[in-house]
C-alpha positions in Angstrom: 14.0 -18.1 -18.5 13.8 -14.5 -18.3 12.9 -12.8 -14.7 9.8 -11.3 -16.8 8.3 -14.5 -17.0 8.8 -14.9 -13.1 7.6 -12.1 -12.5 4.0 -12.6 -15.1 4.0 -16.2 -13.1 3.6 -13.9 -10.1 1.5 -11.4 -10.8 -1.2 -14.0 -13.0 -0.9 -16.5 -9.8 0.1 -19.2 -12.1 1.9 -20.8 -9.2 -1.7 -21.6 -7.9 -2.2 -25.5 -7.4 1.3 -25.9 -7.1 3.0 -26.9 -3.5 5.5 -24.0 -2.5 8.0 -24.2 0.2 11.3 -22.6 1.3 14.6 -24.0 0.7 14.3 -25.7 4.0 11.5 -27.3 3.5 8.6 -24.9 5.1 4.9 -24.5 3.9 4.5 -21.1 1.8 1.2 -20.1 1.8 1.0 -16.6 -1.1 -1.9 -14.6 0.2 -1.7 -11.7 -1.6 1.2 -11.1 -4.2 1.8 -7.5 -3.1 2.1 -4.0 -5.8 4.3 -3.7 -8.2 7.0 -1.3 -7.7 8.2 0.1 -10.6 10.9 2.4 -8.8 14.1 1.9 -6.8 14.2 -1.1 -4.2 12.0 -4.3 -4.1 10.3 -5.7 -6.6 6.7 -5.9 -4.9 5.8 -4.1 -1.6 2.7 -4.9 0.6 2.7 -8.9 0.1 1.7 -11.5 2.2 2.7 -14.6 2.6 2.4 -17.6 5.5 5.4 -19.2 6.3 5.0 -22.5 8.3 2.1 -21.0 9.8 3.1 -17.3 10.5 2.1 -14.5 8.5 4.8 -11.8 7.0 3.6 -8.5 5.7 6.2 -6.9 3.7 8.3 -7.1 0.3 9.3 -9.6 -2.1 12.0 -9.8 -4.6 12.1 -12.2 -7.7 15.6 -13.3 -9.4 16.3 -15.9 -11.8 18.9 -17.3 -9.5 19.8 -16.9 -5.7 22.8 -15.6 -6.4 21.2 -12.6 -8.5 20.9 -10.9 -5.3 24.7 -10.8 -3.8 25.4 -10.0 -7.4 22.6 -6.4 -7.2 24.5 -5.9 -4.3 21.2 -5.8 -2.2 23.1 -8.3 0.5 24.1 -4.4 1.1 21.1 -2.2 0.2 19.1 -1.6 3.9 16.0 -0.8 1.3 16.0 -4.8 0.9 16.2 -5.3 4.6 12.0 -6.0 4.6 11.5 -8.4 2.3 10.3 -11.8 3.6 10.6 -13.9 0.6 12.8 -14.1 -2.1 11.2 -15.8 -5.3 13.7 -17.5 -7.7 13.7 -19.9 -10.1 16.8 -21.8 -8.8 18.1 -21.5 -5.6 22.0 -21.9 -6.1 22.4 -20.1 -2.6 21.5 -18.7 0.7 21.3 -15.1 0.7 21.6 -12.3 3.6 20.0 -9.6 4.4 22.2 -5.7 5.0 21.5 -6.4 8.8 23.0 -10.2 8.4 19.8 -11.6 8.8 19.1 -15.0 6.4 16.3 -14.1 4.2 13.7 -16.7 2.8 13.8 -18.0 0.0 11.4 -20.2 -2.4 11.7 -22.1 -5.5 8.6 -20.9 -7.2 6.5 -24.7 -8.8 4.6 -24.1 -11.9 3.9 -25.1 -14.8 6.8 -26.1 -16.8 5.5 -27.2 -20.2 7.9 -25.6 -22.9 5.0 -24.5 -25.2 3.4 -23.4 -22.4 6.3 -21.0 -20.9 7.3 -20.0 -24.7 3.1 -18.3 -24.7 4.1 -17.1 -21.2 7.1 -15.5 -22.6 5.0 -13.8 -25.1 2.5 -12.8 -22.6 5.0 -11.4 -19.9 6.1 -9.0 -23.1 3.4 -7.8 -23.7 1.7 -7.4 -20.3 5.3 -5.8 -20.0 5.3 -3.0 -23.1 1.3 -2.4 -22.3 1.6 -1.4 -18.7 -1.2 1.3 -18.1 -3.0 0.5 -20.9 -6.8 0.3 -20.9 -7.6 -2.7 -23.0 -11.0 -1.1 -24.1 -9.7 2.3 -24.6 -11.1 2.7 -28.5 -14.3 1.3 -27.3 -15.0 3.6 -24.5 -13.9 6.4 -26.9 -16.5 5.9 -29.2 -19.3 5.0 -26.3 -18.2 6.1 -23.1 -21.4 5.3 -21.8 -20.4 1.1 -21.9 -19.2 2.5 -18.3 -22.3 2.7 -16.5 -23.0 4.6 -13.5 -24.3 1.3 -11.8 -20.6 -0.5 -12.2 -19.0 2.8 -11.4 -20.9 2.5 -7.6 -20.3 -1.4 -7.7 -16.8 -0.7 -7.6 -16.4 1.6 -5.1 -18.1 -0.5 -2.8 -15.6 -3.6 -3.9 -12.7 -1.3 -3.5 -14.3 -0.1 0.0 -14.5 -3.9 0.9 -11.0 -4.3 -0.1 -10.2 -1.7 2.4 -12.3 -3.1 4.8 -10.7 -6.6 5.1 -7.1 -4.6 5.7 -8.6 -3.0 8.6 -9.9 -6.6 9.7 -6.3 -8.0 9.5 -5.2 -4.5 11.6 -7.6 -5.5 13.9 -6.3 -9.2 14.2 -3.0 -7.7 14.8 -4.1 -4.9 17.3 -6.0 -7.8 19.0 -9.7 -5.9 18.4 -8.6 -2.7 18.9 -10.2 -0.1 17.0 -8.5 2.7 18.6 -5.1 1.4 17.8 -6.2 0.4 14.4 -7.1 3.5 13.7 -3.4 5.2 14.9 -1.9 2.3 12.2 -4.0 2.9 9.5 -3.5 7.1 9.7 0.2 6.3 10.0 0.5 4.3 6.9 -1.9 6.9 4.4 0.3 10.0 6.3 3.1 8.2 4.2 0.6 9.4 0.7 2.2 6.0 -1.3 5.5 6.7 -1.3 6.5 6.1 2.2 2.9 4.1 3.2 5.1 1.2 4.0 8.0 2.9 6.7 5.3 5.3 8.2 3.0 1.8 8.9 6.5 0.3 10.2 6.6 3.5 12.2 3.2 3.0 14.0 4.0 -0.4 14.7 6.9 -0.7 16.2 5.6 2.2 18.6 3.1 1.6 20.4 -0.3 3.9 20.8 0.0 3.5 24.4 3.7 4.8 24.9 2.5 7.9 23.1 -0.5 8.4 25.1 1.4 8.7 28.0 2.9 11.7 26.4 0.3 13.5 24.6 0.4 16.8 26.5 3.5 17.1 24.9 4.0 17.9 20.9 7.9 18.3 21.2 7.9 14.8 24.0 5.5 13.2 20.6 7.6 14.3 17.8 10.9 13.2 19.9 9.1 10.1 20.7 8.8 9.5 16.4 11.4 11.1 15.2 13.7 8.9 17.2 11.9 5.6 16.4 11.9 6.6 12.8 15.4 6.7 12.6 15.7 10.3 11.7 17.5 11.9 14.2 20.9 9.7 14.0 23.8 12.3 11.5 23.7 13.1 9.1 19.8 13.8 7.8 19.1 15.2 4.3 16.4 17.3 5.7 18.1 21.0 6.5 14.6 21.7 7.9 14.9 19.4 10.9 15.7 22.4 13.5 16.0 21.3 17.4 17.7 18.1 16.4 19.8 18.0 19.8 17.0 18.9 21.7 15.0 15.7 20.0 18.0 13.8 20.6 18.1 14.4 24.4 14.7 13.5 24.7 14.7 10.7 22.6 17.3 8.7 24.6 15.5 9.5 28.0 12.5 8.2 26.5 13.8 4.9 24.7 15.7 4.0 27.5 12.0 4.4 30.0 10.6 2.2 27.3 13.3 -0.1 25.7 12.7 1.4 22.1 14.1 -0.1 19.3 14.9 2.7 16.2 13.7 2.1 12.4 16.5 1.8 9.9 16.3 6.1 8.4 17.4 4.6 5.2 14.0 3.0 4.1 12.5 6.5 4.3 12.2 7.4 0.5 12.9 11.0 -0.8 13.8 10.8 -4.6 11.0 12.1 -6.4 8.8 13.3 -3.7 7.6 17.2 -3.3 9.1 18.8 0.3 5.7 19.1 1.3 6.0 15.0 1.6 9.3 14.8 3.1 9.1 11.8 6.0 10.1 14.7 8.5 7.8 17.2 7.7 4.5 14.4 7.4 5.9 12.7 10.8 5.8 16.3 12.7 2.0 16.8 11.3 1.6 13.3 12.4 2.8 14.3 15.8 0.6 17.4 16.0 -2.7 15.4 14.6 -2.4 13.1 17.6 -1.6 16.0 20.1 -4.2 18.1 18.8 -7.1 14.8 18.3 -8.0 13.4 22.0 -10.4 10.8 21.4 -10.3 10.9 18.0 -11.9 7.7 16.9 -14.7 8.6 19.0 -14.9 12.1 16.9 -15.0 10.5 13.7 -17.5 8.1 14.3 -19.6 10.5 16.0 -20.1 13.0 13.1 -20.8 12.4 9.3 -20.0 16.1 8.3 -17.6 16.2 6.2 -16.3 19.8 7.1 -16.2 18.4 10.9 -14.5 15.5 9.6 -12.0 17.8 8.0 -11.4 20.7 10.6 -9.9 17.1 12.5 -7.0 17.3 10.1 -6.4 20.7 10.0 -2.9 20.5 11.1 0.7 22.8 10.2 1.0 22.8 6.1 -1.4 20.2 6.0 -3.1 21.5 2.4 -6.6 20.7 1.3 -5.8 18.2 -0.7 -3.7 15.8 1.7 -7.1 15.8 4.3 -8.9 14.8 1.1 -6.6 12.0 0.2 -6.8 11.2 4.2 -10.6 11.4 4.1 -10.5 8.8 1.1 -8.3 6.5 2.1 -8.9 6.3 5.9 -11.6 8.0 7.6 -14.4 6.8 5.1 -13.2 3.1 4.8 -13.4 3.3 8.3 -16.3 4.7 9.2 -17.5 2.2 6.7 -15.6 -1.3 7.9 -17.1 0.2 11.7 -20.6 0.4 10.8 -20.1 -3.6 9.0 -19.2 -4.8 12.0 -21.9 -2.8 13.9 -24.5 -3.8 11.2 -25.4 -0.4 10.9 -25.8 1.7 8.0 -23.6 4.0 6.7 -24.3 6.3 3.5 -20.2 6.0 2.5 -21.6 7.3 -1.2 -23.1 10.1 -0.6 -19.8 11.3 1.6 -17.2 10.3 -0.8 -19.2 12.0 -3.6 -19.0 15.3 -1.9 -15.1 15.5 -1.8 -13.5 16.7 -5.1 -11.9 13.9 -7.7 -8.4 13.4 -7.6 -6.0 14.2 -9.9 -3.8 11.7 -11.0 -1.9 9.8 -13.8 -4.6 7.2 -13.7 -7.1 9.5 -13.1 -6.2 11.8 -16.6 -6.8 8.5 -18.6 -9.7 8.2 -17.5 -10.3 11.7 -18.5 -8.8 11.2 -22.1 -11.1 8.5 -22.9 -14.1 10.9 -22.4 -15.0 9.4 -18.7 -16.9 12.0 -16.5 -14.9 12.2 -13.3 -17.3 14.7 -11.1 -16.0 13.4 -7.6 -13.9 11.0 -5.4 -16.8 8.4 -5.5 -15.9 8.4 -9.1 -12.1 8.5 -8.7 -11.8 5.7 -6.9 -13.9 3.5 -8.9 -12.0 4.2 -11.5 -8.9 3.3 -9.7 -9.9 0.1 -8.4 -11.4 -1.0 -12.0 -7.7 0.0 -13.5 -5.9 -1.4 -10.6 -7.8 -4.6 -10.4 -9.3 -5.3 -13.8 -7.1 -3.5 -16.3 -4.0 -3.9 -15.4 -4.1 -7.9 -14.8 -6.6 -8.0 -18.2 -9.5 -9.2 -16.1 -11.6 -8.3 -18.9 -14.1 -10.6 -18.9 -15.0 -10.4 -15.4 -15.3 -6.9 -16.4 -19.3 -5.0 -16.8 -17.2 -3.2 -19.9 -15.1 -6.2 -21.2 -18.2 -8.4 -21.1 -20.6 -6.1 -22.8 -17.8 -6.0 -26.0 -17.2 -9.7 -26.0 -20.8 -9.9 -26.0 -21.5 -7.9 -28.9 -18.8 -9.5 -31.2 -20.1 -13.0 -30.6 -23.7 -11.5 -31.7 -21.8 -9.9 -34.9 -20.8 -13.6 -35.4 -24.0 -15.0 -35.8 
């Protein structure tokens, strides 16, 4: 069987009604099969998965056989150091992570009928070849207006809820703190996708409080993350890291007062990233953001201007763009997820359609197929109806889809 079709059973959930379980014999529970990655390292990032009773966050990596991964040489690869389950088809062997560590594995059950997994095949290709496509794309070109504005606002507030029950499972993990939640959440979007997952690695394995104790200080906070980020150990690809010595010093005083444990520098990614999003550069505007922002939770609930909200951000190189993508992806959804749980209300719309649409590939389709993008209300509708109906062909569950089946069953008749 192709790893393809492993990774369509994935993605589709096709394992679902079928018992899963390590190769020594422990309950696998998939809660959420993660994002695809289509670049360098694992194959999905953000997953979730119960093991046994305990909940991993992190990556996953499918082979065809165990032994797949000594032979990808990711036994040595410290970018596969985070993932906690590896999916095969036959286990043939136990595998080991860079740091030594024995990584899960599962035999993935499903179904195993041969006509079945030949239409599977078939399926993974073509899921495969049409990645990014927008099944109704010649529809919506002829009537662009089968998107109406009412499913436009529908989805935002799904993708908002979506947002909202990560923030719930930051609070589980924070133990109700919203504070603290808060400092995760910022940590993770100052990554801006590409290095989401070591910047929220970053945030948790230092602790708010340690921090606090040191906020008076931007070169004692920058020290503080630098060090636990594993950036300040020789030799780093960033000539732009001045005072390294200086962090150095300070960052041994301060992990031997608290018992820090550094990250691994190696997960930090930096092919294909813009020097403005170099992990140094974002984790000194990080530091200065929490230097600067006493009380900052309190700040952002407290005020629903947006040019408040934004003069919060306003930090070294930080451009206009970056505190809108911050905005977006963290303050609103939070303000938002806050007022749930407060039952109050909250006019998240109005907000999100002040702040200017974002430009991306996604985005430009959109575009092409004669869509009116006016705002980021708009731009991340669209997103979540590409990321969570398009791309997984959720047509019919789709306002759009379901209008066009509609009408060809009436031309039928």
């Amino acid at each position: 069987m192709p790893e393809i079709v492993l990774h369509y059973i994935w993605e589709k959930c096709l394992w679902a009604g079928f018992e899963q379980k390590t190769t020594d014999g422990r309950v696998v529970e998939i809660l959420s099969v993660g994002e695809h990655n289509r670049d360098a390292g694992p194959d999905y990032s953000h997953a979730r998965v119960r093991i046994d009773g305990k909940e991993w966050v992190g990556n996953i990596e499918i082979h065809v056989c165990s032994s797949d991964w000594t032979k990808h040489k990711h036994h040595l690869d410290k970018a596969y150091d985070n993932v906690i389950l590896h999916v095969v088809r036959t286990a043939d062997k136990p595998v080991w992570n860079a740091k030594g560590e024995l990584v899960p594995q599962c035999e993935l059950n499903y179904p195993t009928d041969k006509d079945y997994l030949s239409a599977l095949f078939a399926s993974a290709q073509q899921m495969d070849s049409a990645v990014g496509r927008i099944g109704c794309a010649e529809q919506l070109l002829h009537e662009p207006r089968l998107l109406t504005e009412g499913w436009r606002k529908a989805l935002l507030y799904k993708r908002l809820e979506c947002k909202r029950a990560s923030i719930e499972r930051l609070l589980e993990i924070t133990k109700g703190s919203w504070e603290h939640a808060l400092y995760i959440s910022l940590a993770r979007n100052f990554g801006f996708h590409t290095n989401s997952l070591p910047f929220e690695q970053l945030a948790i394995n230092t602790p708010l409080s340690y921090l606090q104790k040191h906020r008076n200080s931007l070169f004692q906070l920058t020290a503080m993350l630098m060090g636990q980020a594993g950036l300040l150990e020789k030799p780093n690809p960033d000539p732009s890291l001045k005072g390294r010595e200086d962090f150095s010093k300070e960052y041994a005083f301060m992990q031997a007062k608290f018992g820090l444990m550094p990250m691994d520098g190696s997960i930090w990614k930096r092919s294909k990233i813009h020097p403005q999003n170099s992990p140094e550069l974002r984790i000194r505007q990080f530091a200065q953001l929490l230097y600067q922002s006493e009380s900052l939770l309190s700040k952002i609930l407290d005020t629903d201007d947006l040019k408040e909200l934004e003069a919060l951000f306003a930090v070294d190189k930080m451009g206009k763009s970056s505190i809108d993508i911050l905005l977006i992806n963290t303050v609103l959804p939070y303000k938002y997820a806050y007022a749930r749980h407060r039952n109050a209300t909250f006019d998240v719309y109005s907000l999100m359609a002040k702040i200017p649409a974002e430009n991306n590939t996604i985005i430009r389709q959109w575009r092409v197929l004669g869509q009116e993008v006016k705002n980021a209300a708009d731009t991340q509708a669209l997103l979540h109806l590409y990321q969570n109906y398009c791309q997984h062909h959720e047509c019919i569950n789709c306002e759009v889809g379901y209008k066009i089946f509609q009408d060809r069953q009436l031309k039928l008749f």
